[in-house]
Short mmCIF file of the C-alpha atoms (twelve columns), coordinates in Angstrom:
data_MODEL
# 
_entry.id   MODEL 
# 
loop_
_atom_site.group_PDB 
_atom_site.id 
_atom_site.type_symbol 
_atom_site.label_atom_id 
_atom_site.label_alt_id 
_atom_site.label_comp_id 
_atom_site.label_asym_id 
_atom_site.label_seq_id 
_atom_site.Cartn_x 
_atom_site.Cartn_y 
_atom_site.Cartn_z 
_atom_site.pdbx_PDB_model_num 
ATOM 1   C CA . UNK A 1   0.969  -42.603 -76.346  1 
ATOM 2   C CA . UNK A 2   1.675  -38.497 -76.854  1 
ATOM 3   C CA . UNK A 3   0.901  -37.221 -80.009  1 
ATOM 4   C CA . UNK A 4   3.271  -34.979 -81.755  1 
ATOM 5   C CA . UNK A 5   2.848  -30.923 -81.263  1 
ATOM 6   C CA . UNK A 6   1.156  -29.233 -84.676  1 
ATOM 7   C CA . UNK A 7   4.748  -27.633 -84.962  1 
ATOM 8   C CA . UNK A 8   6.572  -30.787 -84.111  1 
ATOM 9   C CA . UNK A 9   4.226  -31.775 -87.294  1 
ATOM 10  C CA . UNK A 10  5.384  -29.176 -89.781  1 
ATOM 11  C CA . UNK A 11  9.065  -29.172 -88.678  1 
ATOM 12  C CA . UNK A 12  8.603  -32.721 -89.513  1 
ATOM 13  C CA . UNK A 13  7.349  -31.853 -92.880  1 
ATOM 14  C CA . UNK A 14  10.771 -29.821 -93.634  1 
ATOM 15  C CA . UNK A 15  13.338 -32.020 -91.552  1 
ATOM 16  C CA . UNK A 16  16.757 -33.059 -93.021  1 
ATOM 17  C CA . UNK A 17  17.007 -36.429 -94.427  1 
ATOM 18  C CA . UNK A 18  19.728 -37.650 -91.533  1 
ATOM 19  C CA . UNK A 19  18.468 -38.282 -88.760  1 
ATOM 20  C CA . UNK A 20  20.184 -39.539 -84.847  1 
ATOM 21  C CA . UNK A 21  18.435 -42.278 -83.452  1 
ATOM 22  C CA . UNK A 22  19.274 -43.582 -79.677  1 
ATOM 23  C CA . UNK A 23  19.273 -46.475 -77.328  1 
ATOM 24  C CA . UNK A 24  20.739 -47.907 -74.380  1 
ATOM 25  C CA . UNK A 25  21.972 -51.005 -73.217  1 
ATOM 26  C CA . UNK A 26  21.003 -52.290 -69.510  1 
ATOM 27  C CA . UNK A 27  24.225 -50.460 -67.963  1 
ATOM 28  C CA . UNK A 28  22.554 -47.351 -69.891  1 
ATOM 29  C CA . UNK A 29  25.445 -46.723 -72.311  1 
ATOM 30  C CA . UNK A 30  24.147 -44.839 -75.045  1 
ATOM 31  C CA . UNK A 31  24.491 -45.602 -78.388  1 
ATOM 32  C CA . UNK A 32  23.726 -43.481 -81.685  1 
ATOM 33  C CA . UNK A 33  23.451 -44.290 -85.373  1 
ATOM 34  C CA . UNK A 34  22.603 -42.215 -88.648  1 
ATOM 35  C CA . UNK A 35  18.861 -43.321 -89.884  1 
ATOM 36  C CA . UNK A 36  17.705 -42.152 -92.737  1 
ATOM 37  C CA . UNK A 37  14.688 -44.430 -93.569  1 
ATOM 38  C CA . UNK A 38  12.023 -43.217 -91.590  1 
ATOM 39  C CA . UNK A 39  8.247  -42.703 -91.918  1 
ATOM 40  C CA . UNK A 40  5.749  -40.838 -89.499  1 
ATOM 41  C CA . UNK A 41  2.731  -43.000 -89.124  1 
ATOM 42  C CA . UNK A 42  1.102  -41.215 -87.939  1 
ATOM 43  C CA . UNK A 43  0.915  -38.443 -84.911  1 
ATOM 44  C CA . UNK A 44  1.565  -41.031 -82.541  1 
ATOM 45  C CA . UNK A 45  4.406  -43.228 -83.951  1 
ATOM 46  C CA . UNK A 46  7.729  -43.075 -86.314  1 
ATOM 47  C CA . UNK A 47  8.389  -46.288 -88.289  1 
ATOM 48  C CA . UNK A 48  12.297 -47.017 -88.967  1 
ATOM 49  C CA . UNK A 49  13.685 -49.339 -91.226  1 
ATOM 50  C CA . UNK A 50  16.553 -51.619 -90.072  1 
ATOM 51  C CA . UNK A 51  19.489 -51.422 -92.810  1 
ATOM 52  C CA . UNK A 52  22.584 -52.400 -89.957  1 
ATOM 53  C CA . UNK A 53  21.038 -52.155 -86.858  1 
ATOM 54  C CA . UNK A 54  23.759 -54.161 -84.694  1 
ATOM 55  C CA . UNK A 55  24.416 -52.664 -80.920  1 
ATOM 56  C CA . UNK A 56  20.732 -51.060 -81.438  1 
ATOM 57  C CA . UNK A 57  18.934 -54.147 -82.143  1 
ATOM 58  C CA . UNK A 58  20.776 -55.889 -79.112  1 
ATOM 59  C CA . UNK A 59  19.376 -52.574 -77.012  1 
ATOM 60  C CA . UNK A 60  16.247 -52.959 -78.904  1 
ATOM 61  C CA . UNK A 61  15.835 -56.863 -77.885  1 
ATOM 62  C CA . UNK A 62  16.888 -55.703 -74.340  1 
ATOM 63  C CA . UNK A 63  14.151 -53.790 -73.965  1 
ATOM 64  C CA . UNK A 64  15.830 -50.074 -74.268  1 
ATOM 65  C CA . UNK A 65  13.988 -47.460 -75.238  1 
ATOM 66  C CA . UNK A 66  14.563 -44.845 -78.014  1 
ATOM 67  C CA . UNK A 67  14.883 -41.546 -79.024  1 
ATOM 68  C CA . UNK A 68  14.756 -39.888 -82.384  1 
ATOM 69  C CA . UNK A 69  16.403 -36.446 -83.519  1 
ATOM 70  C CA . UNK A 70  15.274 -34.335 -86.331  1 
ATOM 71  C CA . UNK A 71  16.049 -31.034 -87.397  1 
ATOM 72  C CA . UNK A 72  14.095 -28.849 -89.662  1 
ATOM 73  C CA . UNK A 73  15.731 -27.035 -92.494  1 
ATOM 74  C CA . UNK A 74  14.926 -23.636 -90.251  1 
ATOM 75  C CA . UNK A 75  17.462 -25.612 -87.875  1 
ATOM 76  C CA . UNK A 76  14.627 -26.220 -85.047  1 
ATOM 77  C CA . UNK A 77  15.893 -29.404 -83.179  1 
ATOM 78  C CA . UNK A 78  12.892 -32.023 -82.377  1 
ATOM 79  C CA . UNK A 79  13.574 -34.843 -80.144  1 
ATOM 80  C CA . UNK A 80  10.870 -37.763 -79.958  1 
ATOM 81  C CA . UNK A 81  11.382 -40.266 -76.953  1 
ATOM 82  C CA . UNK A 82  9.611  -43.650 -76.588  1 
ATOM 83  C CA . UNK A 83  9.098  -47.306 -76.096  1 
ATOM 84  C CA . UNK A 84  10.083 -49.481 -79.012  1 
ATOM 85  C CA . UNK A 85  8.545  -52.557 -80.953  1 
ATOM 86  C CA . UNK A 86  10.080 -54.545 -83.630  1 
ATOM 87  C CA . UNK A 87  8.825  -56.324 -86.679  1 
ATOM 88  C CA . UNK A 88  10.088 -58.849 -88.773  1 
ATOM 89  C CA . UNK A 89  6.756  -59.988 -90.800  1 
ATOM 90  C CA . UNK A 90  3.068  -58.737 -90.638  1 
ATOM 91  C CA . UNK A 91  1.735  -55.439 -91.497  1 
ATOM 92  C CA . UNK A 92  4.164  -52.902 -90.162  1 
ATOM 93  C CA . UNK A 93  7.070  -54.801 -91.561  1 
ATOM 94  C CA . UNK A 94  5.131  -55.080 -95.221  1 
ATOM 95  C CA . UNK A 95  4.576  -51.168 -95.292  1 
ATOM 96  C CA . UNK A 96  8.460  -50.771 -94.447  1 
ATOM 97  C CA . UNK A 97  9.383  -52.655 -97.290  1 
ATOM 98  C CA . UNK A 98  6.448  -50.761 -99.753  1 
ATOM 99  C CA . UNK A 99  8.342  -47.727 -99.337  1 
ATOM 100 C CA . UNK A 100 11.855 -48.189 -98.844  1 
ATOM 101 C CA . UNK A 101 14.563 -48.423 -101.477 1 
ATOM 102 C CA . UNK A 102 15.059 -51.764 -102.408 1 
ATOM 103 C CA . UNK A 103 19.059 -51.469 -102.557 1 
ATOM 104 C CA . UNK A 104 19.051 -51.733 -98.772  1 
ATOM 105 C CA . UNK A 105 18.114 -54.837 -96.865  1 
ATOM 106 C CA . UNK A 106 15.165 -53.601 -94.483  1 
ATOM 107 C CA . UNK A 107 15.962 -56.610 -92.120  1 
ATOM 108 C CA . UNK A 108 13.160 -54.979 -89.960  1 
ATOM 109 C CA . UNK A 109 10.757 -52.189 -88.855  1 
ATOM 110 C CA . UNK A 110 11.194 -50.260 -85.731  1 
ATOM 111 C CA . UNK A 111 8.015  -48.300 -84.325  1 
ATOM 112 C CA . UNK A 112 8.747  -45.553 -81.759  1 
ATOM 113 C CA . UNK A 113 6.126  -44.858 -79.932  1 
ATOM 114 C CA . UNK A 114 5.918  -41.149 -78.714  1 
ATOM 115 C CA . UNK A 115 6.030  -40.575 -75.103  1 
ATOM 116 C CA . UNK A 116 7.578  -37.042 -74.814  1 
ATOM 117 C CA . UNK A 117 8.653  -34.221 -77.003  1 
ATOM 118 C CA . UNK A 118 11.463 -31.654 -76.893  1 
ATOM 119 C CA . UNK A 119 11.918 -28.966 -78.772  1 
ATOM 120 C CA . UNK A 120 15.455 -27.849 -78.036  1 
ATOM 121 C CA . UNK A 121 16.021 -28.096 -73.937  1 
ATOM 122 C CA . UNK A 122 12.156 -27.596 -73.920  1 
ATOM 123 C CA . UNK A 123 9.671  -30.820 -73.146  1 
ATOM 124 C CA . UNK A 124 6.646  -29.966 -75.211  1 
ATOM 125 C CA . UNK A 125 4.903  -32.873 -74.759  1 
# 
């Protein structure tokens, strides 16, 4: 796994709540939903809950990979790419559902495992 760039880090610290996440299905048609529920693990991995996943989870459970877009409040655009695992039990799932709202579902938690970093049109990582 990459590890997220010290200003990928802060930007994180300041980003707007919405967030654009991103699969594919096997004929690589994107699709892209609003998250807002999501957690930085740590340097290495974003954790997303699953509120109404429905076309991502199929991508998900096809094996598509993902790709997260934050923005800071300075308006720097950070895009995290990687491969995907989903949880519905154990100790990934049980720290989802710790810290999100319990007024939404949380069906499931998504890890994204970093594998490159852009900031803007720039890889960084």
């Amino acid at each position: 796994m990459a590890k997220l760039t010290p200003a990928a880090l802060q930007a994180w610290k300041n980003h707007d709540e919405r967030m654009v996440f991103t699969t594919c299905n096997p004929d690589n048609m994107p699709n892209s939903i609003w998250v807002i529920f999501v957690k930085l693990i740590n340097d290495e991995q974003f954790l997303i809950s699953n509120n109404a996943f429905h076309k991502t989870f199929n991508n998900i459970s096809l094996g598509s990979k993902g790709s997260l877009l934050y923005i800071a409040l300075e308006r720097e655009a950070y895009q995290v790419k990687g491969s995907l695992q989903y949880y519905t039990a154990g100790p990934v799932y049980d720290d989802m559902k710790k810290w999100l709202d319990p007024k939404f579902p949380g069906k499931g938690a998504l890890t994204l495992n970093i594998e490159e970093v852009y900031y803007g049109a720039d890889q960084v990582v």
